[in-house]
Residue frames as qw, qx, qy, qz and C-alpha x, y, z in Angstrom:
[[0.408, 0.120, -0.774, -0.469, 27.63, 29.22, -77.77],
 [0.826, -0.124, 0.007, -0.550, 24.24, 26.97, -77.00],
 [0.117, 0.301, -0.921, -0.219, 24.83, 23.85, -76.00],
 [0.750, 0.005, -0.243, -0.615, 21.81, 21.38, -77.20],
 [0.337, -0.267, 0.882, -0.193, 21.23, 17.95, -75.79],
 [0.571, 0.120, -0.571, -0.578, 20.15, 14.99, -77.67],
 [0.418, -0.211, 0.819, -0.331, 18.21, 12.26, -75.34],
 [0.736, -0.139, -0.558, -0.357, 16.73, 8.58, -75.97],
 [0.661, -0.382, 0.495, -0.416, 15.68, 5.92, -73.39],
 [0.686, 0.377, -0.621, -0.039, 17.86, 2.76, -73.70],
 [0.680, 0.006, -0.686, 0.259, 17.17, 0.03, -71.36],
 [0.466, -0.805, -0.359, -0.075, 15.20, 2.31, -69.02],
 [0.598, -0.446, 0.006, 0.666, 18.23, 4.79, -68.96],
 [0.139, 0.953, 0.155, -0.220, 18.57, 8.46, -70.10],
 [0.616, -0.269, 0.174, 0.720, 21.16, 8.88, -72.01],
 [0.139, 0.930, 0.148, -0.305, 22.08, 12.60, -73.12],
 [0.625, 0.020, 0.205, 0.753, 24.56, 13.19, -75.94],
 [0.101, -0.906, -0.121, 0.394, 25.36, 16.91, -75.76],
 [0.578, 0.772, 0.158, 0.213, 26.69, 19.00, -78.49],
 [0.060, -0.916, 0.390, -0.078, 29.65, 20.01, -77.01],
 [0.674, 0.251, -0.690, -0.078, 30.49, 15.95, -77.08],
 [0.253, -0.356, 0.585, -0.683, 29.50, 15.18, -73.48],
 [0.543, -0.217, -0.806, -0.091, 27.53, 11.97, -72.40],
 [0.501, -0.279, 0.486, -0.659, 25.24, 12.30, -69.39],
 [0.628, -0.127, -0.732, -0.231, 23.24, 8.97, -68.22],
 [0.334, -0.160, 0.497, -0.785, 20.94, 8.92, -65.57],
 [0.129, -0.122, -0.984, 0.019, 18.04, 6.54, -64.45],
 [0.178, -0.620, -0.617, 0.451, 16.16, 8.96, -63.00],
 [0.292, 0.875, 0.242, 0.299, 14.29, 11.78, -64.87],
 [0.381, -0.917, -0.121, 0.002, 14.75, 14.22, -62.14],
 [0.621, -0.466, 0.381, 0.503, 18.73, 13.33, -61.58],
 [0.583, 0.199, 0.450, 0.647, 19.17, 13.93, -65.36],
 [0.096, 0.911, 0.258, 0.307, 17.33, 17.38, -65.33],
 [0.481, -0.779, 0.263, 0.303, 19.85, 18.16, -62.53],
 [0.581, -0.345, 0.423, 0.604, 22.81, 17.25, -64.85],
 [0.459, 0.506, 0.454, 0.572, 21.47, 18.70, -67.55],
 [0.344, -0.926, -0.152, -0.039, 20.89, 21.81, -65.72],
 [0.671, -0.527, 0.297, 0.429, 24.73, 21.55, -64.07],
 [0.560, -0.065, 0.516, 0.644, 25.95, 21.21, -67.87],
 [0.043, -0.269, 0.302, 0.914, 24.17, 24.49, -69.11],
 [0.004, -0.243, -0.715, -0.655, 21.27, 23.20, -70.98],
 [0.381, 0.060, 0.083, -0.919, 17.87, 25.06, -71.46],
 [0.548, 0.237, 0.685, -0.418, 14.69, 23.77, -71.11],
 [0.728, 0.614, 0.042, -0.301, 14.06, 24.66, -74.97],
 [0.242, 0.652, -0.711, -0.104, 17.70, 23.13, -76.12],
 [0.321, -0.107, 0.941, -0.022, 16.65, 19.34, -75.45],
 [0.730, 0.106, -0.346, -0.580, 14.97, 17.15, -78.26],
 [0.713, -0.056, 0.665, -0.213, 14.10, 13.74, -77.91],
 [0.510, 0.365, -0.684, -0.373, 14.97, 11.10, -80.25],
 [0.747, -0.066, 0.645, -0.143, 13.47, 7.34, -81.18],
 [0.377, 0.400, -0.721, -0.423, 14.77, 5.55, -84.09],
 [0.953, -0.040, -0.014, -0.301, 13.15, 1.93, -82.80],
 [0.647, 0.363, -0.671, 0.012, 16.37, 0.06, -82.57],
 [0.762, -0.195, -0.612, -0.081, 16.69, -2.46, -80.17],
 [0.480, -0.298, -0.505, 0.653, 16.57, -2.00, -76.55],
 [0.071, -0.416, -0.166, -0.891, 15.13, 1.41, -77.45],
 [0.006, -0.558, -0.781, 0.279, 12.43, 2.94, -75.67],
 [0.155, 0.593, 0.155, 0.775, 10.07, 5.94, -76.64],
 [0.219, -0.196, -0.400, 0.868, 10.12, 8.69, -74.27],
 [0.042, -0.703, -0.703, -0.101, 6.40, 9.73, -73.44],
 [0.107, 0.743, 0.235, 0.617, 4.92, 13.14, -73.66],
 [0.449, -0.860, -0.061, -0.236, 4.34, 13.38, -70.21],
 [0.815, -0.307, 0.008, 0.491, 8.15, 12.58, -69.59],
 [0.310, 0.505, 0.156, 0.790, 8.98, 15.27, -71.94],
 [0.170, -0.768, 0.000, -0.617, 7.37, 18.09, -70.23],
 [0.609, -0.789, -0.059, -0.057, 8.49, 16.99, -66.76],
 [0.748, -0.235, 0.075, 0.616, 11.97, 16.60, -67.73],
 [0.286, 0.419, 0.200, 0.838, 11.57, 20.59, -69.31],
 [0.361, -0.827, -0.280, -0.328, 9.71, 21.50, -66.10],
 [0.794, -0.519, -0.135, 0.287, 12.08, 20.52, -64.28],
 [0.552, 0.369, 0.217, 0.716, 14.45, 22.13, -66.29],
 [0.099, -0.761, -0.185, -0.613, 12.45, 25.46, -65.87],
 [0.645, -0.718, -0.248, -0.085, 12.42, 24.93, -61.76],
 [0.761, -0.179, -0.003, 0.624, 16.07, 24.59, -61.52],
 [0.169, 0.714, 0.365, 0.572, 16.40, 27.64, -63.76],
 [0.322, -0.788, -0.108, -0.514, 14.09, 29.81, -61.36],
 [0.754, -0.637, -0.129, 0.095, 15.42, 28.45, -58.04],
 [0.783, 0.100, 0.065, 0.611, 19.03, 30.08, -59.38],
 [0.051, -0.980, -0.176, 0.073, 19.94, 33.53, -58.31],
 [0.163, 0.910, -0.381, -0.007, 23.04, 35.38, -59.33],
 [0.588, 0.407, -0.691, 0.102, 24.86, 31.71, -59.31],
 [0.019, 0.331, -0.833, 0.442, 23.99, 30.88, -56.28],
 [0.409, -0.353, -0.700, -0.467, 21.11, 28.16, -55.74],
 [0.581, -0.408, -0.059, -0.701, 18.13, 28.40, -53.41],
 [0.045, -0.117, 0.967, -0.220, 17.89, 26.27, -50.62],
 [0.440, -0.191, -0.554, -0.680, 14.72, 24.54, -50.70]]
């Protein structure tokens, strides 16, 4: 089964709510592509939500694609389960 991750930016913090009922939160793009990455998700299994409610923030385009590049890098740097040193 897919699991799908749902992110907003609240208070300059990532927070991921994951369809298997998981909670990630990160500060840091990069550190949340890693746990999203750790917890299974594809690069094409993350939307982005803004609803405007307070404390929101919208997540910008160019965050999007670097938090689904990253996604992709992790991904490629993974060989039969065992990661690349870099």
């Amino acid at each position: 089964m897919t699991i799908t991750a749902s992110i907003v930016l609240f208070r300059n913090e990532f927070i991921a709510s994951l369809s298997d009922g998981r909670r990630i939160e990160q500060s840091d793009l990069r550190q949340m592509a890693d746990g999203l990455h750790r917890a299974g998700i594809l690069p094409n299994d993350v939307q982005f939500e803004w609803s405007g409610s307070a404390g929101q923030r919208m997540i910008t385009a160019g965050q999007q694609v670097a938090l689904r590049a990253e996604l992709r890098r992790l991904a490629r740097n993974k060989v039969n389960g065992l990661a690349i040193a870099a």
